[in-house]
N, C-alpha and C positions, 0 to 999 in steps of 0.2 A: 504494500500500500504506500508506503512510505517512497520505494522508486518508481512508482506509479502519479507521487507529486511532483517529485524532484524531476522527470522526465516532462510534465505539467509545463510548471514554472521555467525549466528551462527555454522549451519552445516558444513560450510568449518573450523570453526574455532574446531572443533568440530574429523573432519573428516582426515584434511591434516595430522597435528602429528600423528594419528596413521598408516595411509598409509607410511610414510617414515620410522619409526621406523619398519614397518613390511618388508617393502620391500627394506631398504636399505642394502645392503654386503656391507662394505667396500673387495678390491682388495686382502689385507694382508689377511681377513680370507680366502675367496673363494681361495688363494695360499694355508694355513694353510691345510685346509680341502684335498684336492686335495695332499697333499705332504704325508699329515698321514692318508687318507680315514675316516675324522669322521665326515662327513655332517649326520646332524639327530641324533649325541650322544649330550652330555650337552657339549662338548668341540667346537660345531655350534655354538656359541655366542662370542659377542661381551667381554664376560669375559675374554678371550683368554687373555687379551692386558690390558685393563680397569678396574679398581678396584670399579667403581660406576655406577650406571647407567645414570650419565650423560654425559659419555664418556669424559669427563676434563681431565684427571688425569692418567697415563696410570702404571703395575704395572713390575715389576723386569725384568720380560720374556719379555716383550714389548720393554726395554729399552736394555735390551740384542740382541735381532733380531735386534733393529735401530744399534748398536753398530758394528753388526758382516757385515753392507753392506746390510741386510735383506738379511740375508741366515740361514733357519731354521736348515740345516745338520750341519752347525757349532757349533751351541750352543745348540746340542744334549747329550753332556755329560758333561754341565753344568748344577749345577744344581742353577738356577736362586735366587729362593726363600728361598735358604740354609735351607730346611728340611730333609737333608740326601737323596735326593732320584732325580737320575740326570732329567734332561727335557723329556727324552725321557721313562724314567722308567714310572714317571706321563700322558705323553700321551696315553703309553700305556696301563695303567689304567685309564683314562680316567680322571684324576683329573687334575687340573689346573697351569700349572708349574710355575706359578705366584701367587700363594695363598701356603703362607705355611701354613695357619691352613687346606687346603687341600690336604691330604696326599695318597698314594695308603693302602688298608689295606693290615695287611700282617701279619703274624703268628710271626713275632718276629721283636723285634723294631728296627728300625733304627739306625745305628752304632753314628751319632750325637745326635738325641732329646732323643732319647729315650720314643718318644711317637706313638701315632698310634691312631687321631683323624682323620673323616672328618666332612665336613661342611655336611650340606640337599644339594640334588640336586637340582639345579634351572631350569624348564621348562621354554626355550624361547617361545614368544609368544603369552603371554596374553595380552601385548599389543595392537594387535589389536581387542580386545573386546569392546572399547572403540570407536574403528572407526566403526565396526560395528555396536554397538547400538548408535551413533549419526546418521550413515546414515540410520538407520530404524525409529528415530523419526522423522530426517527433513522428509523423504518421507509419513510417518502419516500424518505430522501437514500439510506439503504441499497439499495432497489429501484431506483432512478435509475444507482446504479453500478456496478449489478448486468448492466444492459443496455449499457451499452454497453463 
């Protein structure tokens, strides 16, 4: 009875962090998204705003939107993360107007850095791999001690 809790508790402990992290929007991206149509590019993440992934800490572009009333048209031809290249140039290359080590590429440098680096793309999502394979072992271990 007693490994019949512990097997319990684990699953959910196992299971719930990854259900929220997969299913949670916050309001500001589902706006994001919807303002600039990028649901499904790498600009679908909580990177948007956040510099970690433990959403603490939020980065330039984040503090800009909170600044302007959250109104994304306003702080379109700023450029947040001063890498030469305004918010709206990076969304519309699809890199991060809040990461200046993420830049749009482009055939000739930027009139500031004078560089022309990006980061790796990040796939949202793996996250829930982990809720997955918890809720496939508790459902194993639980039909396993079920039979006998």
């Amino acid at each position: 009875m007693k490994y019949r809790l512990f097997l319990m508790v684990l699953s959910v402990l196992l299971i719930v962090p990854g259900i929220s992290v997969v299913s949670a929007i916050p309001s500001y991206l589902e706006s994001f998204n919807q303002q600039y149509d990028t649901n499904g590019t790498r600009l679908d993440s909580c990177n948007i705003c956040h510099t970690d992934t433990e959403k603490e800490s939020i980065n330039s572009y984040a503090s800009d939107y909170s600044e302007s009333g959250r109104d994304f048209s306003s702080i379109e031809a700023l450029d947040s993360d001063e890498d030469g290249f305004t918010n709206i140039e990076e969304i519309n290359a699809l890199t991060l107007p809040g990461d200046p080590a993420d830049r749009p590429q482009t055939t000739e440098a930027p009139s500031e850095t004078g560089a022309n680096e990006t980061d790796e793309q990040q796939t949202p999502g793996f996250e829930g791999i982990a809720a997955v394979i918890g809720l496939m072992a508790a459902v194993y271990l639980m039909g396993r001690n079920s039979r006998m």
